[in-house]
PQR file with spaces between the fields and no chain letter, atoms N, CA, C, O and H, PARSE charges and radii, in Angstrom:
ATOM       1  N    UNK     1      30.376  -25.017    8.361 -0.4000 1.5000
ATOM       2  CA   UNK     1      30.637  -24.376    9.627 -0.0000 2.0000
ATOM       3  C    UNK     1      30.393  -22.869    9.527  0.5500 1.7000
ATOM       4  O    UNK     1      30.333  -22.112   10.496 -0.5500 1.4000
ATOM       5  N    UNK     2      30.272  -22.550    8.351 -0.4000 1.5000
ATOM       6  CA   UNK     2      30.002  -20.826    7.724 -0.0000 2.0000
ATOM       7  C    UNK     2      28.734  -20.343    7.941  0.5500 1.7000
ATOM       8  O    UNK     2      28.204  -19.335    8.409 -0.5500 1.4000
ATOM       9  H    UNK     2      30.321  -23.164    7.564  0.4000 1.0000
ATOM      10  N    UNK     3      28.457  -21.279    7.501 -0.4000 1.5000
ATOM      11  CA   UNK     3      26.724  -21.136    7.631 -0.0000 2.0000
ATOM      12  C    UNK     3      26.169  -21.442    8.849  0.5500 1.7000
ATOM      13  O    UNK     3      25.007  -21.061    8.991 -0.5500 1.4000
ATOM      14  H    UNK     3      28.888  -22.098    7.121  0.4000 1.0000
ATOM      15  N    UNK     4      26.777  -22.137    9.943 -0.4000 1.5000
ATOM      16  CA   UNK     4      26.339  -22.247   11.025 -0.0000 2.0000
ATOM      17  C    UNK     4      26.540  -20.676   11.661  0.5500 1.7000
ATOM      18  O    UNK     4      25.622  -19.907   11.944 -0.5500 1.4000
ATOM      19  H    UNK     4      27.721  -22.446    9.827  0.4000 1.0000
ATOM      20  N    UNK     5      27.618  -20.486   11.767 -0.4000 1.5000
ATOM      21  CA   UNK     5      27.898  -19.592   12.487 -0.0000 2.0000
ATOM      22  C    UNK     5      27.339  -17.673   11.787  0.5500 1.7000
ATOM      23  O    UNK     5      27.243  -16.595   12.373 -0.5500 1.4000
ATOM      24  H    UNK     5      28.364  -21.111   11.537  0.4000 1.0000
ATOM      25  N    UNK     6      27.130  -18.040   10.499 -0.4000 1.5000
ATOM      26  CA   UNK     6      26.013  -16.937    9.704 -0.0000 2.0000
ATOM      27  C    UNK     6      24.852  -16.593   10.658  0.5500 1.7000
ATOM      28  O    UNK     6      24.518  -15.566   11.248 -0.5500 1.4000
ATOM      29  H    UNK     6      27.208  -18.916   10.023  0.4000 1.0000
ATOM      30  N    UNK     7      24.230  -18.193   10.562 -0.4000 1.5000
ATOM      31  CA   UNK     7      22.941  -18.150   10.925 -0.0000 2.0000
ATOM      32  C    UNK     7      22.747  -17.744   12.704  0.5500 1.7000
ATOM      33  O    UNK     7      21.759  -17.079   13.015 -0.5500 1.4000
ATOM      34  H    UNK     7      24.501  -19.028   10.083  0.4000 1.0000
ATOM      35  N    UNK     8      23.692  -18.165   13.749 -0.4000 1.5000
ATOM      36  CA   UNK     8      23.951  -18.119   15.287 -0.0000 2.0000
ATOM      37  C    UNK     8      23.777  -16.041   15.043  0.5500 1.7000
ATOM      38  O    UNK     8      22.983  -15.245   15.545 -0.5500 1.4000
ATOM      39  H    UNK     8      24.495  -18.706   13.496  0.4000 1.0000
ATOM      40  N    UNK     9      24.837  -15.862   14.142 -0.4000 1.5000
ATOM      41  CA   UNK     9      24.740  -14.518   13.676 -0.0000 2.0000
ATOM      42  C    UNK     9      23.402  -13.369   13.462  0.5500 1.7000
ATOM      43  O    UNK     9      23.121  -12.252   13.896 -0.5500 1.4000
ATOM      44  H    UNK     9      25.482  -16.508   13.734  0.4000 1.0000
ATOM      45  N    UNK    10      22.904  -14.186   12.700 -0.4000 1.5000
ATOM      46  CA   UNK    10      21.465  -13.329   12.425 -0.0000 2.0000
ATOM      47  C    UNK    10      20.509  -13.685   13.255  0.5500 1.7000
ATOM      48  O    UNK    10      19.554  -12.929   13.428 -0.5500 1.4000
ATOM      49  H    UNK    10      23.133  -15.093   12.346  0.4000 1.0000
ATOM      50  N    UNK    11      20.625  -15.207   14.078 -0.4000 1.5000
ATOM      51  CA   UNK    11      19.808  -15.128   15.215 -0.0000 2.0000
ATOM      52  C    UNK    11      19.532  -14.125   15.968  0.5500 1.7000
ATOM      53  O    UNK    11      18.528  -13.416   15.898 -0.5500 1.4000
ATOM      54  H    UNK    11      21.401  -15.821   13.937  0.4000 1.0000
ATOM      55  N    UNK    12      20.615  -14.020   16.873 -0.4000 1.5000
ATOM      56  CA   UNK    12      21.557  -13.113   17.323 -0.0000 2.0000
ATOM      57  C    UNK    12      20.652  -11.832   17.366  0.5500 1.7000
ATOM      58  O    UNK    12      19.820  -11.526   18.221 -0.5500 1.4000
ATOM      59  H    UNK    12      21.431  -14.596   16.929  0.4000 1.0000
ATOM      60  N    UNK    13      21.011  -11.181   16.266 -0.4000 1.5000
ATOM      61  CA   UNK    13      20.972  -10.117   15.891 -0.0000 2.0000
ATOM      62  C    UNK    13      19.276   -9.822   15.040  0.5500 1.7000
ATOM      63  O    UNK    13      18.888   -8.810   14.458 -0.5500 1.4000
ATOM      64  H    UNK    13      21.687  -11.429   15.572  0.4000 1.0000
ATOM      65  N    UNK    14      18.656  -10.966   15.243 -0.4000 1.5000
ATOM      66  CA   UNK    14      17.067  -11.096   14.555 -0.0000 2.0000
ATOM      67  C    UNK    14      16.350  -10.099   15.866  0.5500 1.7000
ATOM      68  O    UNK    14      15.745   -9.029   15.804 -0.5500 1.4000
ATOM      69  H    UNK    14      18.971  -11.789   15.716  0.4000 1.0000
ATOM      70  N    UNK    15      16.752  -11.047   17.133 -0.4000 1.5000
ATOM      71  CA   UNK    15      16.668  -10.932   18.329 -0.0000 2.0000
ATOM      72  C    UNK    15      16.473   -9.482   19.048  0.5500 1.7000
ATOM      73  O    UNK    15      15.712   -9.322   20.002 -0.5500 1.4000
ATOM      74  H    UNK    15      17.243  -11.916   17.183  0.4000 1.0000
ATOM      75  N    UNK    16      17.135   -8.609   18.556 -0.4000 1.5000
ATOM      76  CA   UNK    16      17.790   -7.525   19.239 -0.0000 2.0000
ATOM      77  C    UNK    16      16.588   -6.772   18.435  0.5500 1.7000
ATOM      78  O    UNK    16      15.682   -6.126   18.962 -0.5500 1.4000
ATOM      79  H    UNK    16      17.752   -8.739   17.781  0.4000 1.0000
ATOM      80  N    UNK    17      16.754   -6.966   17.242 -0.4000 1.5000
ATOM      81  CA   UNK    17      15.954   -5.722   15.882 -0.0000 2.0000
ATOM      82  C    UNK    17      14.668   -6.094   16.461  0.5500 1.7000
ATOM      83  O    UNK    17      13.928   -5.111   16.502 -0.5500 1.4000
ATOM      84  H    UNK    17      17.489   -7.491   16.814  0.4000 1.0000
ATOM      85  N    UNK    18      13.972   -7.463   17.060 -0.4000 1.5000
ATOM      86  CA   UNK    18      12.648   -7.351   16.955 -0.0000 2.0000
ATOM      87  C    UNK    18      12.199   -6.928   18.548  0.5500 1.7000
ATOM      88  O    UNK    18      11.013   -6.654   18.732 -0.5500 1.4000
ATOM      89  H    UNK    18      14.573   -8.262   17.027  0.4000 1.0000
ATOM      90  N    UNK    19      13.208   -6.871   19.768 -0.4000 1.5000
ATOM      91  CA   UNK    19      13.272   -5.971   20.687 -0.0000 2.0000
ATOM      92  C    UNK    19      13.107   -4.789   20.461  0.5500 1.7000
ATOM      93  O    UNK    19      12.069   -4.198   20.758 -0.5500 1.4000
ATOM      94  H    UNK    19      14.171   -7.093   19.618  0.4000 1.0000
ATOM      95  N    UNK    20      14.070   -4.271   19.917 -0.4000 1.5000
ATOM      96  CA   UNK    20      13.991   -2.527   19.941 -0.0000 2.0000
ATOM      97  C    UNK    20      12.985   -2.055   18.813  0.5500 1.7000
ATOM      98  O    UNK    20      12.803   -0.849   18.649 -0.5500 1.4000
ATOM      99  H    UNK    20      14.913   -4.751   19.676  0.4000 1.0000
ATOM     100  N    UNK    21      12.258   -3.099   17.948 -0.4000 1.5000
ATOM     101  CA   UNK    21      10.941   -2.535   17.341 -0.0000 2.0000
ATOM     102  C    UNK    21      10.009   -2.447   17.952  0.5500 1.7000
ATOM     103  O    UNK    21       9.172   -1.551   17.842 -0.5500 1.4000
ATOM     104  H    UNK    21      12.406   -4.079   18.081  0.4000 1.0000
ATOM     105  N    UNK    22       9.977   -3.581   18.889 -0.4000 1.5000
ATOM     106  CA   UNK    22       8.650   -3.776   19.964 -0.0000 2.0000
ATOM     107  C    UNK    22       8.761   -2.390   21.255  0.5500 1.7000
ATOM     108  O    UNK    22       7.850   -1.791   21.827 -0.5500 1.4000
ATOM     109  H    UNK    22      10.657   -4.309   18.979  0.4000 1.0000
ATOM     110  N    UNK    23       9.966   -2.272   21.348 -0.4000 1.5000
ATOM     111  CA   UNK    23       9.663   -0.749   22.296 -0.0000 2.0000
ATOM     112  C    UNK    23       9.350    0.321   21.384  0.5500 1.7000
ATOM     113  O    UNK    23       8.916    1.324   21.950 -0.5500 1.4000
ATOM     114  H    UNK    23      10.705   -2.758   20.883  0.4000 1.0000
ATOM     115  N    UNK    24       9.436    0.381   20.277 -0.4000 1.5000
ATOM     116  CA   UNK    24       9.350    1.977   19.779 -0.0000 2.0000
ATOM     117  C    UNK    24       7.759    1.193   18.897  0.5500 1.7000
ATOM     118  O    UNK    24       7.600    1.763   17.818 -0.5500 1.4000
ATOM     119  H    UNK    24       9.788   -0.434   19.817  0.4000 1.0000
ATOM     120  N    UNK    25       6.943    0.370   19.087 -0.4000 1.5000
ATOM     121  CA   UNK    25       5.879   -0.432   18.221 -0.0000 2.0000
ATOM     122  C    UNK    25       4.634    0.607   18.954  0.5500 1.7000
ATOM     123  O    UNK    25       4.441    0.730   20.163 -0.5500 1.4000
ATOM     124  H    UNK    25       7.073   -0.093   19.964  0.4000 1.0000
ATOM     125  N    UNK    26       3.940    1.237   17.932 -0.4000 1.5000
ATOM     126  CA   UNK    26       2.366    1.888   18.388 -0.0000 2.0000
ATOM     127  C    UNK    26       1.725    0.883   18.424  0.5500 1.7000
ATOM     128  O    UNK    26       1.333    0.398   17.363 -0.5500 1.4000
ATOM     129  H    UNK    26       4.096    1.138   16.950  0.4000 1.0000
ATOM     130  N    UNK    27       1.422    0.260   19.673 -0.4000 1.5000
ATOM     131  CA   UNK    27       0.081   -0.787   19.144 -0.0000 2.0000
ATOM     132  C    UNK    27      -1.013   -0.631   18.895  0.5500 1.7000
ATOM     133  O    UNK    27      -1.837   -1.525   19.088 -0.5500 1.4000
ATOM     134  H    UNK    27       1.740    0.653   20.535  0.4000 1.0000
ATOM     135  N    UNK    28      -1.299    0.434   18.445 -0.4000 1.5000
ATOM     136  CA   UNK    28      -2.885    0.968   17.728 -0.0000 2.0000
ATOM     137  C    UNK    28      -2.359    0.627   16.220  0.5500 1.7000
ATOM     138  O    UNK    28      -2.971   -0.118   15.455 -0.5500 1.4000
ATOM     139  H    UNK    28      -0.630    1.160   18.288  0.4000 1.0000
ATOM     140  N    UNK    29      -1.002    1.353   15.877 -0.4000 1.5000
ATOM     141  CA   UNK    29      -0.844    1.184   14.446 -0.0000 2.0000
ATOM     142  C    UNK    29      -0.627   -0.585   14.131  0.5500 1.7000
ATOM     143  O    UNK    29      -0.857   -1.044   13.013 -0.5500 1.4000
ATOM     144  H    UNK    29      -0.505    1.958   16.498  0.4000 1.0000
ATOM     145  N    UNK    30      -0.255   -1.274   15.052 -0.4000 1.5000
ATOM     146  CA   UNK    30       0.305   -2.806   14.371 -0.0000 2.0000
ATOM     147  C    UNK    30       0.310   -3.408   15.972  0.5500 1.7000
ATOM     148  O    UNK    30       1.171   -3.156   16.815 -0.5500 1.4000
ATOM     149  H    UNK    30      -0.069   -0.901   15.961  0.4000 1.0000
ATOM     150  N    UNK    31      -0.981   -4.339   16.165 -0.4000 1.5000
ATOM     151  CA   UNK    31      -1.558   -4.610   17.451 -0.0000 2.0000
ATOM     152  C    UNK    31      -0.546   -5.618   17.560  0.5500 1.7000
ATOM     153  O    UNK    31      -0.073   -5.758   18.687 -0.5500 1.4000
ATOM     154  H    UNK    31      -1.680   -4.544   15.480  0.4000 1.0000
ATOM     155  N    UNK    32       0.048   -6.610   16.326 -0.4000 1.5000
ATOM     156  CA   UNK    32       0.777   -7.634   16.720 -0.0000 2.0000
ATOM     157  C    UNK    32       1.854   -7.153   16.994  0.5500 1.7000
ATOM     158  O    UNK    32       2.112   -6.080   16.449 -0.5500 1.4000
ATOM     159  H    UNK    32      -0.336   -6.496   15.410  0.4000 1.0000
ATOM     160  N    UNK    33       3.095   -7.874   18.123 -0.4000 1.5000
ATOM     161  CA   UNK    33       4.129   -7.904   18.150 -0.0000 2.0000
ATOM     162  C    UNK    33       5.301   -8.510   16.940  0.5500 1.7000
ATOM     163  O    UNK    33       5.214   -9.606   16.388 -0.5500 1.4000
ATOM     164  H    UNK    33       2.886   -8.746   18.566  0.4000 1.0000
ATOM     165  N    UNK    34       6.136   -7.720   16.765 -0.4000 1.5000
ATOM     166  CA   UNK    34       7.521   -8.005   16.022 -0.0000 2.0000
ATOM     167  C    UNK    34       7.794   -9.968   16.809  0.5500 1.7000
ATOM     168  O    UNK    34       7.656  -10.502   17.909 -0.5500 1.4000
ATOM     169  H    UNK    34       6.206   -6.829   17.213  0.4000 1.0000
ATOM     170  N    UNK    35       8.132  -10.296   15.725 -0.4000 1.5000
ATOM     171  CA   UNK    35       9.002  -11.538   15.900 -0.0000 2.0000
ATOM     172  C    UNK    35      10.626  -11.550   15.775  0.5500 1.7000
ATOM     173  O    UNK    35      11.073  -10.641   15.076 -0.5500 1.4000
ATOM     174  H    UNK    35       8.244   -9.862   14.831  0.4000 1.0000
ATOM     175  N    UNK    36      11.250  -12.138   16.152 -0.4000 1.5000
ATOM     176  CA   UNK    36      12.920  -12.392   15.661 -0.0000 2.0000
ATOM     177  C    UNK    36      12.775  -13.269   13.808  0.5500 1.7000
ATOM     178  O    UNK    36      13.733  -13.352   13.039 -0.5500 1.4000
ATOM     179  H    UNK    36      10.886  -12.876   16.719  0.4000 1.0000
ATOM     180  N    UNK    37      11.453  -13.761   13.524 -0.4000 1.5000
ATOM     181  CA   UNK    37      11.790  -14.199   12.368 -0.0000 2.0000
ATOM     182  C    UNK    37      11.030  -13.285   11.449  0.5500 1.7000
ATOM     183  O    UNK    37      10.416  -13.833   10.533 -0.5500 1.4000
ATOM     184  H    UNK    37      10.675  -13.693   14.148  0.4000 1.0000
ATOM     185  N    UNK    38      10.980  -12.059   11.543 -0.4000 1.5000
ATOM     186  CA   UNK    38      10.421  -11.220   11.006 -0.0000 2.0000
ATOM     187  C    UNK    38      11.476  -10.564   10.402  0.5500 1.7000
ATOM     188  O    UNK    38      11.209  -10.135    9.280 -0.5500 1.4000
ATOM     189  H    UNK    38      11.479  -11.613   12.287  0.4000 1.0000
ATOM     190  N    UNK    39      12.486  -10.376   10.771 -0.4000 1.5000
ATOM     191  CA   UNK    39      13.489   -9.814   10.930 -0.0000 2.0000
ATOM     192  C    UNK    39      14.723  -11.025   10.260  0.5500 1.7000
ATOM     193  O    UNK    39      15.605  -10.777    9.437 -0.5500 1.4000
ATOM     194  H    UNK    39      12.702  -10.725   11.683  0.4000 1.0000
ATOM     195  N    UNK    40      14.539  -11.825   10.662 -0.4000 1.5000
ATOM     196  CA   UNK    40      15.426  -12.861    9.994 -0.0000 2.0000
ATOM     197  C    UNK    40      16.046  -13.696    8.665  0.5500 1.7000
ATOM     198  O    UNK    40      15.916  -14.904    8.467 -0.5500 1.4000
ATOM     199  H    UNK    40      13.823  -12.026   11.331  0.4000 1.0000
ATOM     200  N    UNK    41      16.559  -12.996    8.044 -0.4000 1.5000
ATOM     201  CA   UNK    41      16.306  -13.608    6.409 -0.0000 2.0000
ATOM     202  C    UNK    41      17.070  -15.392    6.106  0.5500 1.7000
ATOM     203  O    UNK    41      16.994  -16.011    5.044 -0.5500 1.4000
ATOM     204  H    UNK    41      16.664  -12.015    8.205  0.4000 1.0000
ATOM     205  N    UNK    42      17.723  -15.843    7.324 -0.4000 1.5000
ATOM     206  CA   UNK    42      17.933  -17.075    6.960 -0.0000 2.0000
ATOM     207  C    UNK    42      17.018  -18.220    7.026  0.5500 1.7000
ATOM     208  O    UNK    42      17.000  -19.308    6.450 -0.5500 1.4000
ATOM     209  H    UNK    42      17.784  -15.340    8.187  0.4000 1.0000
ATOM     210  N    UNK    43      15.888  -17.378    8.327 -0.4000 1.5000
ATOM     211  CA   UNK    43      14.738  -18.338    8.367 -0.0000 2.0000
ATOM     212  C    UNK    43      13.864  -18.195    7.129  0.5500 1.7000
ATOM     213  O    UNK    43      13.700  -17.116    6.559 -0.5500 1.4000
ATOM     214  H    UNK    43      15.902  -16.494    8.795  0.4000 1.0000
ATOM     215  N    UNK    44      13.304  -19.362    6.737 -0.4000 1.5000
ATOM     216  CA   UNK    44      12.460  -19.394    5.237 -0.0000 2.0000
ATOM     217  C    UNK    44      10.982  -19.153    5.787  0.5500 1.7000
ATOM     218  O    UNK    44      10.391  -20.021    6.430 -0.5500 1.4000
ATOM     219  H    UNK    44      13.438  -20.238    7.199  0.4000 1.0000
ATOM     220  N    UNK    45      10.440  -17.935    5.493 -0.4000 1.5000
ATOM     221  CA   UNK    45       8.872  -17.571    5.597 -0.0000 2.0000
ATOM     222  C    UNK    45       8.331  -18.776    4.639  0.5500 1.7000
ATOM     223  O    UNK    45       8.907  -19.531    3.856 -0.5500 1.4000
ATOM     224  H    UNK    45      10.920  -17.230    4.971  0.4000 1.0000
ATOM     225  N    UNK    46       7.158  -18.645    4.987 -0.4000 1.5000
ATOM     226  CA   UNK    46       5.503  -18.998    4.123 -0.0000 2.0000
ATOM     227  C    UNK    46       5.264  -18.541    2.907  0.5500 1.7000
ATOM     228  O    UNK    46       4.107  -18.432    2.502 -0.5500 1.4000
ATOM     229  H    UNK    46       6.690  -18.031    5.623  0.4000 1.0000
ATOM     230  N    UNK    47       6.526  -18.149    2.016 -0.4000 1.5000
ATOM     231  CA   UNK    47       6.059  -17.401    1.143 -0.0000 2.0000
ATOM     232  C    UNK    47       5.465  -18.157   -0.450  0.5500 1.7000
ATOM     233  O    UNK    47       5.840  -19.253   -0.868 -0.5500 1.4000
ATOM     234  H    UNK    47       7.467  -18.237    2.344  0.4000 1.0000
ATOM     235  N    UNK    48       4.721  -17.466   -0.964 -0.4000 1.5000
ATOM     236  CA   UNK    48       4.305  -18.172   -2.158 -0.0000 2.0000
ATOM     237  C    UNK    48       5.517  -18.904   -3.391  0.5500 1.7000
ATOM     238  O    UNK    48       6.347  -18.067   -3.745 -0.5500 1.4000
ATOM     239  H    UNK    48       4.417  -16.576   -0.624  0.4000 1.0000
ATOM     240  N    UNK    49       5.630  -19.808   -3.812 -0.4000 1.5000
ATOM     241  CA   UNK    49       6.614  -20.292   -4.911 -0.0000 2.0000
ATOM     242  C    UNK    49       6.641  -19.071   -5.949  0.5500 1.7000
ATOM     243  O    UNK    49       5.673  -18.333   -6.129 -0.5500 1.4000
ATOM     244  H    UNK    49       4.956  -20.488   -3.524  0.4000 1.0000
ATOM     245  N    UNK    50       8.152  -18.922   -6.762 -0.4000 1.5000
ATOM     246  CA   UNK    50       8.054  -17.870   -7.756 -0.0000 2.0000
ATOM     247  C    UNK    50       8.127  -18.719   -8.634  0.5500 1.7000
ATOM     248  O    UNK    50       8.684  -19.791   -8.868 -0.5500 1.4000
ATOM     249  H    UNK    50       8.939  -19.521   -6.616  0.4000 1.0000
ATOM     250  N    UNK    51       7.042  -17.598   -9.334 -0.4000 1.5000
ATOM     251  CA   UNK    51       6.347  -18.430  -10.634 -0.0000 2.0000
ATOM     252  C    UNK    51       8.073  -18.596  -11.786  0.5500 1.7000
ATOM     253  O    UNK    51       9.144  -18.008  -11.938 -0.5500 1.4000
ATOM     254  H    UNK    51       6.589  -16.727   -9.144  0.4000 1.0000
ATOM     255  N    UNK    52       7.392  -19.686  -12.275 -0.4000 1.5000
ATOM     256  CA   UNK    52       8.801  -19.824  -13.333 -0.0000 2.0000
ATOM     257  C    UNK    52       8.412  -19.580  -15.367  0.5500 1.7000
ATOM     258  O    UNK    52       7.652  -19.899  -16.280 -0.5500 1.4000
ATOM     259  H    UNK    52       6.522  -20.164  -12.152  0.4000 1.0000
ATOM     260  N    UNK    53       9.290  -19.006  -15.105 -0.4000 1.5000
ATOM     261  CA   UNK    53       8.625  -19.157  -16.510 -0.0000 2.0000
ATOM     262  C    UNK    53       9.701  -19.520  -17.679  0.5500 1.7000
ATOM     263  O    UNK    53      10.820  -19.800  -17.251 -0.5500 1.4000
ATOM     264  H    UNK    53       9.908  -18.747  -14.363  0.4000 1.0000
ATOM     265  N    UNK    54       9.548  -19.552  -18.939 -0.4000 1.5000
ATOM     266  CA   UNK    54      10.256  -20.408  -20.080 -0.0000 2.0000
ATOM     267  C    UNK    54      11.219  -19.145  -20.528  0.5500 1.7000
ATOM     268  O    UNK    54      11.052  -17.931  -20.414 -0.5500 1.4000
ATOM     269  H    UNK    54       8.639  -19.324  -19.288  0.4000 1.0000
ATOM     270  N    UNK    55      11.968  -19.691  -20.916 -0.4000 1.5000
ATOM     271  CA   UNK    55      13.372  -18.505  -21.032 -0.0000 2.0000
ATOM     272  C    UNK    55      12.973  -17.801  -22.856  0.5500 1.7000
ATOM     273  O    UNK    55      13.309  -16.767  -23.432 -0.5500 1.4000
ATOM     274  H    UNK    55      12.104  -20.677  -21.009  0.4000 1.0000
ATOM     275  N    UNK    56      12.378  -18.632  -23.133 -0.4000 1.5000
ATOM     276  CA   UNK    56      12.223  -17.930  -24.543 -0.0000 2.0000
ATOM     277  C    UNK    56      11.073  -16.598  -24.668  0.5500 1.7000
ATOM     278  O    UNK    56      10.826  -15.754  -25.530 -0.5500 1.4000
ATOM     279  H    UNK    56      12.105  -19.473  -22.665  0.4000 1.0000
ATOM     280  N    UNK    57      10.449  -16.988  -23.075 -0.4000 1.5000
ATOM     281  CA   UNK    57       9.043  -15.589  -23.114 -0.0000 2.0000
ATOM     282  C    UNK    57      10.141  -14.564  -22.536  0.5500 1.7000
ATOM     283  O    UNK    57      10.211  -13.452  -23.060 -0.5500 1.4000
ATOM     284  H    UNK    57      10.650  -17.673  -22.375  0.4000 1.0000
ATOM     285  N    UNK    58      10.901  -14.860  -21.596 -0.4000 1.5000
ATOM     286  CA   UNK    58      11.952  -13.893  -20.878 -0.0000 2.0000
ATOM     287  C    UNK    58      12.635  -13.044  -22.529  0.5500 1.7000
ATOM     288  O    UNK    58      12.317  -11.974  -23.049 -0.5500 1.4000
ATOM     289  H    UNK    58      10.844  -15.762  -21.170  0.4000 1.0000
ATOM     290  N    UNK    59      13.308  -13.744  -22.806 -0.4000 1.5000
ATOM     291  CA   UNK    59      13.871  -13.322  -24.208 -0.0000 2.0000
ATOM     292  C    UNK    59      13.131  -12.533  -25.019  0.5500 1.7000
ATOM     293  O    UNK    59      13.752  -11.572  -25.475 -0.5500 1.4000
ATOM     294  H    UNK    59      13.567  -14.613  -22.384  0.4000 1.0000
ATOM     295  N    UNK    60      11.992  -12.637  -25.343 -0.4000 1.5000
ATOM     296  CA   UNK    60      11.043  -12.127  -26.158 -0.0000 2.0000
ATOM     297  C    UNK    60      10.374  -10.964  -24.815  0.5500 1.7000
ATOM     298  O    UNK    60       9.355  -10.424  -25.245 -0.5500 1.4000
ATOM     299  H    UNK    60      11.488  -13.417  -24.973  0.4000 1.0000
ATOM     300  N    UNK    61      10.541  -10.742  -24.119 -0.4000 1.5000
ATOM     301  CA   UNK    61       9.558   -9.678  -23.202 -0.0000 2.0000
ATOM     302  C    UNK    61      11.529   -8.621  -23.009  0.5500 1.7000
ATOM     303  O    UNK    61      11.444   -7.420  -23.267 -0.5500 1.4000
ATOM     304  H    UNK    61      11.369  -11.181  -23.770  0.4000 1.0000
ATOM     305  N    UNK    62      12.722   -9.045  -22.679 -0.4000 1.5000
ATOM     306  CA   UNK    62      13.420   -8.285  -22.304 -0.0000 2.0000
ATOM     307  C    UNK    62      14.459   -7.627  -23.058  0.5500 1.7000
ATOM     308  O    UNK    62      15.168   -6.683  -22.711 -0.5500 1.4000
ATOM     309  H    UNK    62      12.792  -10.020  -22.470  0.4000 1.0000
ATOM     310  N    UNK    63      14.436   -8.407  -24.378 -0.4000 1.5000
ATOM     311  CA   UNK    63      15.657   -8.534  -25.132 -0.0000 2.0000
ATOM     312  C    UNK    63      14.827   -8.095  -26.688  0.5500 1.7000
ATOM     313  O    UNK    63      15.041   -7.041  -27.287 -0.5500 1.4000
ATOM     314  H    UNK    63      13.859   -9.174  -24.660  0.4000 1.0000
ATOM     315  N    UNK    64      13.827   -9.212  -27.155 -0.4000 1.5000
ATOM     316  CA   UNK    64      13.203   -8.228  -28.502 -0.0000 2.0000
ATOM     317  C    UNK    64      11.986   -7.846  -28.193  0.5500 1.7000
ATOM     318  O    UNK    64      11.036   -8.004  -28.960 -0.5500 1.4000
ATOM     319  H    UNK    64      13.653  -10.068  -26.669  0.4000 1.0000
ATOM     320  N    UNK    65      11.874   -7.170  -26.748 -0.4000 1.5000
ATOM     321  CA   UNK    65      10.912   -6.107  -26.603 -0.0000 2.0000
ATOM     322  C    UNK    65       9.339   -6.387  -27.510  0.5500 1.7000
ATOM     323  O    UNK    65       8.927   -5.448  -28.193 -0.5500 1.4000
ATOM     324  H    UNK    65      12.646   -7.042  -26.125  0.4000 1.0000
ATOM     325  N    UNK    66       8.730   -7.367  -27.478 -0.4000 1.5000
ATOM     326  CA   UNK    66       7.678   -8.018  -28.209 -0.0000 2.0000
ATOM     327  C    UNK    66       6.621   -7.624  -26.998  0.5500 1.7000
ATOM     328  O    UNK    66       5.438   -7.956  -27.079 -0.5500 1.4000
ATOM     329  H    UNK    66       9.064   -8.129  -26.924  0.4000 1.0000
């Protein structure tokens, strides 16, 4: 029910931020319009998978500096 009402939250409020960008927006500098999910971090973008990697290269790159 937390998370519902998080998310009604940042709707909400996605809403408003991508309004008042679109009035102050040069459209020479950025022809597209602002979205509400531009602005939205509960909605999940398109974004690429993060790469994973093996904990022993982590170890060896952060810890004995190799």
């Amino acid at each position: 029910m937390t998370d519902a009402k998080r998310r009604e939250t940042w709707t909400h409020t996605s809403h408003l931020l991508a309004q008042l960008a679109n009035v102050h927006r040069d459209p020479k500098r950025k022809p597209r319009p602002y979205s509400a999910r531009d602005f939205n971090p509960t909605v999940q973008a398109n974004l690429p998978p993060k790469p994973k990697a093996n904990i022993r290269i982590l170890k060896d790159v952060f810890v004995d500096r190799k």
